[in-house]
N, C-alpha and C positions, 0 to 999 in steps of 0.2 A: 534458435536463439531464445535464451530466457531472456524476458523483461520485468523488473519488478519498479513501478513505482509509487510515491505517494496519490492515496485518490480524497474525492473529496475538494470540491473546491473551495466549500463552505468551512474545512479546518486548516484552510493556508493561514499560517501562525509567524510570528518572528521567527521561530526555533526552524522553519522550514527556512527562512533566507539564509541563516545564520548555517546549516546545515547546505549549503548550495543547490537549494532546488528554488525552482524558481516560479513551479506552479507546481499544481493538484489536477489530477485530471480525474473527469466522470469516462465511465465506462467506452460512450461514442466517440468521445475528444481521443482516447487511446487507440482505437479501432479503429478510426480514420487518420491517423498521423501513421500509424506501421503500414496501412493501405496505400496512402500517398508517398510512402518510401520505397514502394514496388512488393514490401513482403506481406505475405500471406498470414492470416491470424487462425492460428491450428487450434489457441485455448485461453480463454481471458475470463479470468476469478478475481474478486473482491477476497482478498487474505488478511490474516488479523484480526479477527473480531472482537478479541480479549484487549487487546491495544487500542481498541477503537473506542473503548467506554469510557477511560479516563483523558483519552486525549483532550476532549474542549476543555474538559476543565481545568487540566494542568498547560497547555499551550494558549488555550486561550481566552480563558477567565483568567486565571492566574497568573498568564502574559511569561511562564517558564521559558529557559531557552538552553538548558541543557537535557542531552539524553545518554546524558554518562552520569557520571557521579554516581549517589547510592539507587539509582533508578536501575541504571544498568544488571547488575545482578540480580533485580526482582523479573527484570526483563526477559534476560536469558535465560533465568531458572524456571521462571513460574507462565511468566506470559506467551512468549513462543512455542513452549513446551505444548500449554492448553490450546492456542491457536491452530495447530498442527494438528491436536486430536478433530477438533471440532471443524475444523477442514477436511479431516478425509474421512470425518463422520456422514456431513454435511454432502459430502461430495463438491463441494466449492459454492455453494449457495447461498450462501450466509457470506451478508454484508460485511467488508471490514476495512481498517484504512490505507489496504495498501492494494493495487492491481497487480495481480501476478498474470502473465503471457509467453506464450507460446508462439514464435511467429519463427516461418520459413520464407525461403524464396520460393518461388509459385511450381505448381510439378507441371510438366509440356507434356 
């Protein structure tokens, strides 16, 4: 099962209520919620690093609460694009604001 959510507790913003989530989680908080749900965590990366620089200060200095509008397309074209290289540059090691996961049910 992939899991991808926002991490960071420290960048929960308006745009993240308004968006329907309802926390950020750090690395452990994720790691023991797929634990306590019986499944096994095969791979858990910090993804996004390129998204991760402007966030506080477009969510939450600047209190923004869209992530469409002309964001969007610098998003898709430019940001994800780089995030993705320097992820699989990185090998997943490099901080960023989203957790990406990998979890299974347990092998007997």
């Amino acid at each position: 099962m992939l899991i991808v959510v926002p991490a960071h507790e420290w960048l929960y913003a308006n745009v993240d209520r308004l968006t329907g989530h309802h926390r950020r989680y750090s690395r452990r908080q994720l790691q023991d919620a797929i634990s306590e749900s019986g499944l096994q965590v095969d791979m858990l990366h910090y993804f996004d690093v390129v998204g991760l620089l402007p966030y506080p200060f477009l969510y939450k200095i600047l209190g923004g609460t869209s992530t469409g509008g002309v964001n969007a397309p610098v998003y898709s074209r430019i940001v994800m694009p780089l995030s993705l290289l320097l992820y699989f540059v990185s090998r997943g090691r490099l901080i960023g604001q989203k957790l990406i996961t990998v979890a299974a049910l347990p092998k007997f």
